[in-house]
N, C-alpha and C positions, 0 to 999 in steps of 0.2 A: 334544450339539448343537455347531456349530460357533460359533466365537465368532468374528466376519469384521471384520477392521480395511479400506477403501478407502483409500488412497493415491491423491493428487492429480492424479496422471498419467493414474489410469482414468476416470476421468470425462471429462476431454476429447477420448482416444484413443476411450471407446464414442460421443460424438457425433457424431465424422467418418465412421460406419461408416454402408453402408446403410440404410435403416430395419428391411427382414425381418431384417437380421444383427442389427442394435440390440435389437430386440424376441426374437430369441430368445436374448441373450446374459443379458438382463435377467428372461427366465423360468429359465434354468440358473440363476444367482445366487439367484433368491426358491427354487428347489429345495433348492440348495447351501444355504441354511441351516435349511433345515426339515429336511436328510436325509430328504428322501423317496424312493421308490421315481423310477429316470429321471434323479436329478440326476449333475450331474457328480463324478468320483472323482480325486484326485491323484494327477498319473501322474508318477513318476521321471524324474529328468534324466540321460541318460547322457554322463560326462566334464563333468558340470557342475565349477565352483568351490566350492560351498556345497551340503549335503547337503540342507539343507531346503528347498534349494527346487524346486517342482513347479511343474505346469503343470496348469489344468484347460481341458479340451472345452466352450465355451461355446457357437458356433455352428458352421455346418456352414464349416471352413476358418478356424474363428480360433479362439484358445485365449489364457487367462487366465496370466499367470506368479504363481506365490502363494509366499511364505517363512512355512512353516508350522513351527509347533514346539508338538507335543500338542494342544489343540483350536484353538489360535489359527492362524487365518490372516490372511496382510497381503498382500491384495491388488494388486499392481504396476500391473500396466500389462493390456489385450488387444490383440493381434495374430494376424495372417497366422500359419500353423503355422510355415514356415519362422523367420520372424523372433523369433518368439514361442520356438523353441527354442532361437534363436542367442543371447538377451537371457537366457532362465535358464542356459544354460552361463556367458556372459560375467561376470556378477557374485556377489558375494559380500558377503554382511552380517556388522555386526554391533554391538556396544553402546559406545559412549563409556566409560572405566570411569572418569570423574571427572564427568561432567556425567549421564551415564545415557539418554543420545539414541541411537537408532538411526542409525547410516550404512552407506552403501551406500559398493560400491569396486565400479571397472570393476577386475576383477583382469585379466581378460586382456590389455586394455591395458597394463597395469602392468605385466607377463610381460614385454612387444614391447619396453618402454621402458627396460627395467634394464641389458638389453647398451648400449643406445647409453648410458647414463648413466656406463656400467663402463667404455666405452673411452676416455671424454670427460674421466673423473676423474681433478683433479690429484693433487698429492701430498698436499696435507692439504684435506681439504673444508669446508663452510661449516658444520656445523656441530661442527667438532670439538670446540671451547672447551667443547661442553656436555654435561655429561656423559650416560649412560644415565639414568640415575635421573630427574634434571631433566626432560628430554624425556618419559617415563613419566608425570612428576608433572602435564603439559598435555594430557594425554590422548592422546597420540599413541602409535597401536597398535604392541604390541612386535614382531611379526609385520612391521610395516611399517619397525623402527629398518634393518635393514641398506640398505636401499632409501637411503631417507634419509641413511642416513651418506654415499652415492654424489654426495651434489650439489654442488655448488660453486661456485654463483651464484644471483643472486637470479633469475635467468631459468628455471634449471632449477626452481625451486618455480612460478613463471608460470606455463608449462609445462603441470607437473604439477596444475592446477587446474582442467581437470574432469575428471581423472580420480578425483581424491579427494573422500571427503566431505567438506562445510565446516568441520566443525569438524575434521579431521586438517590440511586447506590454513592456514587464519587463522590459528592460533598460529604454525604453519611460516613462515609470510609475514612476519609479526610479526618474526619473530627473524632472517630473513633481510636485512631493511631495516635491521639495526641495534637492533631494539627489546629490552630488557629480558624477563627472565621475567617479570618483575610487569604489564608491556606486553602480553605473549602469554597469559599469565591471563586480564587482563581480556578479550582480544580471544574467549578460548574461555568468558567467563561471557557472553558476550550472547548466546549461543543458548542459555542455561538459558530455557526458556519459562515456568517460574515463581519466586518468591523462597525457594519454600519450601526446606529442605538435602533432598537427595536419601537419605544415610544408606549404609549398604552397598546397594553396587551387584552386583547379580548378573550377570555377562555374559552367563549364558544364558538370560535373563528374558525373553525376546522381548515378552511381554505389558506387562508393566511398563516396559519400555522406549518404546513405542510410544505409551502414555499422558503419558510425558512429550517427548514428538513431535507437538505439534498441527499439524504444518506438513508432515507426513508420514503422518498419518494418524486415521481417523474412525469409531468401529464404531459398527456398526448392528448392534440387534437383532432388527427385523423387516423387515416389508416397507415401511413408511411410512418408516421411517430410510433405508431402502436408498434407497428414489426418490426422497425428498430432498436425499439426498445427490446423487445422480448427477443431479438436475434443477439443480440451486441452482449459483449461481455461484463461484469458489473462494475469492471474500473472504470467501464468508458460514461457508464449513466450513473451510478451512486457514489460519489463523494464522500467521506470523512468530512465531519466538520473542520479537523484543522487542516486537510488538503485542502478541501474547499475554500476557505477564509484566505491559503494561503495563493491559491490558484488563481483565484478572481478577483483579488484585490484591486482596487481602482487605479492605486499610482505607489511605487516607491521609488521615492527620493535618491533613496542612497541604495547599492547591490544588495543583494539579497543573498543570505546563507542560511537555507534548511541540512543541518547535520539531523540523518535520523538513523536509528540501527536497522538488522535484518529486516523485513519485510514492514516495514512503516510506511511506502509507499511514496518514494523517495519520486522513483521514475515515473511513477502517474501521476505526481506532482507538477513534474518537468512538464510532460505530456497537456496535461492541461493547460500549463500557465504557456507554452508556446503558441497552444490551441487560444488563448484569449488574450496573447499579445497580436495574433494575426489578424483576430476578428477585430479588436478595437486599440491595438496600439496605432506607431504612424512611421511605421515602415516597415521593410524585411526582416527578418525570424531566421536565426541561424541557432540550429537544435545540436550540442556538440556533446559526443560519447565518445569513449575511450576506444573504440577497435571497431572495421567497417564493419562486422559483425553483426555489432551491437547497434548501429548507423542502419545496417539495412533492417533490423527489427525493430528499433523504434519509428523507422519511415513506416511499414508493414501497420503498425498498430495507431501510426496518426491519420492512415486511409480509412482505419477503421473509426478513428472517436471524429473527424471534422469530413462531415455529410457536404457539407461547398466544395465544389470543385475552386472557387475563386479564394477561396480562402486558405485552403489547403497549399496553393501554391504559392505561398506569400511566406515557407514553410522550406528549409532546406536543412538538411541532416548531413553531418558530417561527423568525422577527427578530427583531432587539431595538426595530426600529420600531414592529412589529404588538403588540409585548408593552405599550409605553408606549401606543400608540392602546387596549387590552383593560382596563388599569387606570383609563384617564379615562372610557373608557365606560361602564364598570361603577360608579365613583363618580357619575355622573354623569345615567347614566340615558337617555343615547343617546349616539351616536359623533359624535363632534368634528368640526367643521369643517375642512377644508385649504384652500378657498378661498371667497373671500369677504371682504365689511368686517371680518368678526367673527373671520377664520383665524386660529390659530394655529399656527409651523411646526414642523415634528418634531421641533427641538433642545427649542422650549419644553414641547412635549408630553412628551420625555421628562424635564425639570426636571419638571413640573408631576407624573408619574408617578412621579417618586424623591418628592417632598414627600408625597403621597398612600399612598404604603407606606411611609414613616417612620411618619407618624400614627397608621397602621392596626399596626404592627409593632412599632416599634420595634427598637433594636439589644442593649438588655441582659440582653432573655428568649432569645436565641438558643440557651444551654445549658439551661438549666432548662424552655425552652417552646419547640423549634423549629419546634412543628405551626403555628404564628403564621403562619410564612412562607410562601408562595403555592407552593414547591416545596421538596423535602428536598435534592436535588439537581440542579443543571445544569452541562451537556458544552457546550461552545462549539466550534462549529467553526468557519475561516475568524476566527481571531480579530486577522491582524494589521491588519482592517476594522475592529474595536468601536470605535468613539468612548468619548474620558472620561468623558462626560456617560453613555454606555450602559453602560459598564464599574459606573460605582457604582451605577445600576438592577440590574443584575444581580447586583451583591453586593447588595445590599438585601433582595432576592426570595429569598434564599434564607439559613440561619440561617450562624455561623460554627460549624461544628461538622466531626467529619470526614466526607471523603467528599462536600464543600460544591459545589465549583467545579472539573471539570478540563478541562483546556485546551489545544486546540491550533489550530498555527498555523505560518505561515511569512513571516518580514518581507519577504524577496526576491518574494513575489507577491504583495502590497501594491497595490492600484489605486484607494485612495481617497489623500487626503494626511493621515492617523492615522496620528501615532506617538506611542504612550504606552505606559511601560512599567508592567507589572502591579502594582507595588509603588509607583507614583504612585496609584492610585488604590483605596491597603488590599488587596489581595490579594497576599501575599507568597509567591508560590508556589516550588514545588521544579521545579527542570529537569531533563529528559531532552530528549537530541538522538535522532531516528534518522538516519543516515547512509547507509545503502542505498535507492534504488531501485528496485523491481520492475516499477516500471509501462516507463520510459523506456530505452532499448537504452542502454549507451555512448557511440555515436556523437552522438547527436541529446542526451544531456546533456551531454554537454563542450563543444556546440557553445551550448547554451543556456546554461550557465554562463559561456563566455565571453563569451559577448553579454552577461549580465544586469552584470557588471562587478563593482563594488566591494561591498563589505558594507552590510548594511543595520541601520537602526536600528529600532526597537522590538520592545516585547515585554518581552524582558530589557535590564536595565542595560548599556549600552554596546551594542557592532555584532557583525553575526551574520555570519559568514563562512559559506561555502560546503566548505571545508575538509574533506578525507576524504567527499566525499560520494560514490558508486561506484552503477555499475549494477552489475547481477549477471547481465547478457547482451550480445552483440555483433550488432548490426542496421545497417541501411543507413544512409548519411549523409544528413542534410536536401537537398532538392535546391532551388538555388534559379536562378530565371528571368528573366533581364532581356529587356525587348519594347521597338521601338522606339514604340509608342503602344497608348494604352489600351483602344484595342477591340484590337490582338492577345493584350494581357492577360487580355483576357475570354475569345476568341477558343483561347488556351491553356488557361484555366482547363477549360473545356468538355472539349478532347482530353483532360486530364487527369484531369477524374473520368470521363467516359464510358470510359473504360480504366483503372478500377480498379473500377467496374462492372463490365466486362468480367473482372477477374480473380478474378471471384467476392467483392469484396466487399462484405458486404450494405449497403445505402443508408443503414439507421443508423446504419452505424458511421461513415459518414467526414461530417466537418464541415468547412464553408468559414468561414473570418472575416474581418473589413476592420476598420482602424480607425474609423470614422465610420459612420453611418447611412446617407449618399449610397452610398457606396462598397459597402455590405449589398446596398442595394437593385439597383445594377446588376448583383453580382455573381448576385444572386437571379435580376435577367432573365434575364442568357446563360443560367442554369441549368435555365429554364422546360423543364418536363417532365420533369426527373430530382427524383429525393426524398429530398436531400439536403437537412440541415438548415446554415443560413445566417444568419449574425449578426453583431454586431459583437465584438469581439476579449475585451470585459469579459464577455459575457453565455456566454462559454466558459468563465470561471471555474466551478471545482471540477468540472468536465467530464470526461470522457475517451472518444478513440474509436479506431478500430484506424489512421487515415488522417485529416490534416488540410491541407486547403491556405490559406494565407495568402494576402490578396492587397493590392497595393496600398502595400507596405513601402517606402516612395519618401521621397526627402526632398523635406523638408514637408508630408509628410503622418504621418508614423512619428518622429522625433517632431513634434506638431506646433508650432509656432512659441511658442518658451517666452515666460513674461516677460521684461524688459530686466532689473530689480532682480536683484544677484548671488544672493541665498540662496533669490527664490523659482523663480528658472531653476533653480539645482542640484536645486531639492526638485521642478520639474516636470520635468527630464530624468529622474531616477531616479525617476517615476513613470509616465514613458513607457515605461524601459527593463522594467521591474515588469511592465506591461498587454502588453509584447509577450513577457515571457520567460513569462506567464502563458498564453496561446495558443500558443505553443510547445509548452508540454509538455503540452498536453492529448491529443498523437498518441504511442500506446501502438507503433508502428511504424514509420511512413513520415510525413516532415513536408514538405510543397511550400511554398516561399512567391517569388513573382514581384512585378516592381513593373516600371514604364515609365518613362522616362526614368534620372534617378540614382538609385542602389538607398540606402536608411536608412545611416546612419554607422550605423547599432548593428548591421547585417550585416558591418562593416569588422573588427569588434570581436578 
């Protein structure tokens, strides 16, 4: 029987197909692993680059690209015949032999590109200094040194980056810019996807390779895996190497703090790692986000990645509001009042709720009796929102033991005025940064990093830069629209979704936001009859959709008119600048933002 790895690419390429092609590409696949009589057979690449890899017959005019080796096959991509046989000629695979990941190389590109390299090279190239061995020793393929000897600027590695896999480009980079071997090491251990050591690597393991490739591939052994896989979105099945490492890790010791920027994939981090404290930690799973909102959308998306009903329910999402209102209730014997002679406000409630699990808990049975505590572990997303006061409920509620508390979070989209660092309030956690973006093109972050400005505080001790943070794509620049009065604003706004409607896309994916509630609500009128969701710029947060227009980005109203007192103006600009770099990058694509009269100083930026 076939053993079938999917790669990430097929599942988006079989959604864009017809529906009859879709459906019969997906009864060849449920054939193809049953080997029954009718399924599809791997047919030969002639003047391919790579011997193993075929092509299977999935529907009538498209065909699957597969790199098989003995029973294993790793599924690519489906296409059109023609294209479908011009993509298994063009590439060639093969195995990291220090980290043990599969990569892919456009070889035939890399054919086109060697003469111009060879005529372009000076007398001594960029990487002469180092020798053969060295270079071997960062996993860069020997097949590939002569190539490589050929460069001689940091532009020609540029260049050459997508033609190559990531892990042969990153360390190349590394060393190009100036960096140390010990530099370009680390930069080729961030795609190990777990901590464990790999051991001897076989380079023609294709199987064992592929296993340690969460971000490249997914097998399925039957039919329920197969539709899963190709229904389910790709945070829920392909991993990042360092979400992954950081998601699945066996055991930490001490709290965990992932700080990562815009779209690094902070929350599918959470997502996971609740998802694999429930399957293998040794109690309850409390998943905590800033707004029920947010609470009821990451419950929605953890029904979607944990296929166990038993598992799943091991798995409770909240605030840290709702959690202080759930312990005075429950002490108490009905739910508390918020208004009224007799209210009391959320801060007291969550004092009143720390006092309440002290009593009931205690903090010196934590090792000896951690079932005491109301959960074995909790994930906190959106943490650079928790207030001090919520921060030590949360360490409370749960024992100090490992595997207690992990955490993440980003101070530059910050929209309350909270800042406290984790080790103010007993949780001394370990940091990891992620530094890549998948969600956000290039374009539309360098423009949202300059706007967001200086470094921000909390979280960890001292200020968090933006520093090496990088997209891993190039997309269109934000567009932005000055009107000479507020109904043409609206007036634009209107052409502007109604023609991105028009260009096929779908109404939930694109969001409009304003700063204020007035400004929601007008922009909601003009919109009357399209169904487009509309809000104000906070209630975007931890969002994201393919299309986002801003409106209303005007000064004095973006930011709005701070205090006079010098520290609490600085603390409300950089929390103006927070709530709009936070609606910024909620657009996976295309960012609009317009305003009437003077446009925001933080557009100047």
């Amino acid at each position: 029987m076939p053993r079938l790895a999917i790669g990430p690419e097929f599942p988006r390429e079989l959604s864009a197909l017809a529906q009859p092609v879709r459906r019969d590409a997906v009864v060849a696949l449920r054939r193809f692993m049953l080997n029954v009589a009718g399924a599809p057979h791997p047919e030969r690449v002639r003047g391919g680059r790579d011997p193993r890899v075929a092509t299977l017959r999935l529907a009538e005019g498209h065909r699957g690209v597969v790199v098989r080796q003995r029973e294993v096959y790793w599924l690519r991509t489906v296409l059109p015949d023609p294209d479908a046989w011009s993509y298994a000629r063009r590439h060639r695979y093969g195995v990291n032999p220090v980290i043990g990941v599969v990569e892919e190389w456009d070889a035939e590109a890399l054919e086109r590109v060697e003469p111009a390299l060879r005529r372009s090279a000076g007398p001594s190239g960029l990487f002469d200094p180092i020798c053969d061995g060295d270079l071997m020793g960062l996993g860069l393929d020997v097949h590939a040194l002569p190539l490589f000897r050929l460069i001689t600027t940091e532009a020609d590695v540029a260049a050459l980056e997508p033609l190559l896999p990531p892990t042969q480009h990153a360390p190349l980079a590394v060393l190009a810019r100036g960096g140390s071997l010990s530099d370009a090491w680390r930069e080729l251990q961030a795609w190990r996807a777990t901590d464990e050591e790999t051991g001897h690597i076989d380079p023609e393991d294709l199987h064992a390779a592929l296993r340690r490739s969460p971000d490249r591939a997914v097998f399925v052994a039957d039919k329920v895996e197969l539709d899963r896989v190709l229904d389910a979105p790709d945070w829920c099945m392909f991993l990042q190497p360092p979400q992954h490492r950081l998601a699945t890790a066996g055991r930490y010791d001490r709290p965990m703090l992932v700080v990562g920027g815009a779209g690094t994939g902070k929350t599918v981090v959470a997502l996971h790692r609740a998802a694999h404290l429930a399957a293998h930690g040794s109690g309850p799973v409390l998943l905590v986000t800033f707004s029920q909102g947010l609470a009821d959308d990451l419950s929605a998306k953890l029904d979607r990645l944990i296929a166990d009903e038993v598992i799943r329910k091991r798995i409770e999402v909240d605030n840290a509001e709702r959690l202080a209102l759930r312990i005075v209730a429950d002490a108490e014997g009905r739910r508390p009042a918020l208004v009224g002679p007799e209210a009391r406000t959320l801060a007291q409630l969550t004092d009143e709720a720390l006092r309440l699990l002290s009593l009931a808990t205690g903090d010196l049975l934590d090792d000896v009796d951690p079932g005491r505590k109301p959960y074995r572990h909790i994930v906190v997303d959106e943490a650079q929102d928790v207030s001090p006061a919520q921060w030590r409920l949360l360490r409370a509620a749960v024992p100090r033991a490992p595997d207690d508390l992990f955490v993440v979070g980003d101070p530059h989209q910050r929209i309350t005025d909270t800042r406290v660092t984790l080790g103010a309030v007993g949780i001394p956690a370990v940091q990891y940064t992620l530094r890549i973006s998948y969600r956000l093109p290039q374009e539309l972050l360098s423009f949202a990093v300059r706007m967001r400005g200086a470094p921000a505080s909390g979280l960890v001790k001292g200020m968090t830069d933006m520093y090496g943070l990088r997209a891993t794509r190039n997309g269109d620049r934000p567009i932005i629209r000055a009107y000479d009065t507020p109904e043409a604003e609206l007036a634009g706004l209107r052409a502007t979704i109604e023609s991105w409607l028009a260009d096929g896309v779908p109404a939930d994916e694109i969001a409009v936001g304003a700063r204020n509630p007035r400004l929601a609500r007008e922009a909601r009128r003009a919109l009357s009859g399209l169904d487009v969701q509309t809000s104000t710029f906070q209630h975007l947060k931890g969002l994201e959709f393919e299309r986002v227009a801003l409106i209303g980005v005007a000064e004095g109203v973006v930011p709005e008119p701070p205090p006079e007192e010098p520290d609490a103006r600085a603390r409300a600009l950089q929390r103006e600048r927070s709530i709009l770099f936070v609606a910024c990058t909620r657009a996976r694509a295309m960012l609009y933002i317009s305003h009437s009269g003077r446009g925001s100083p933080f557009l100047s930026a």
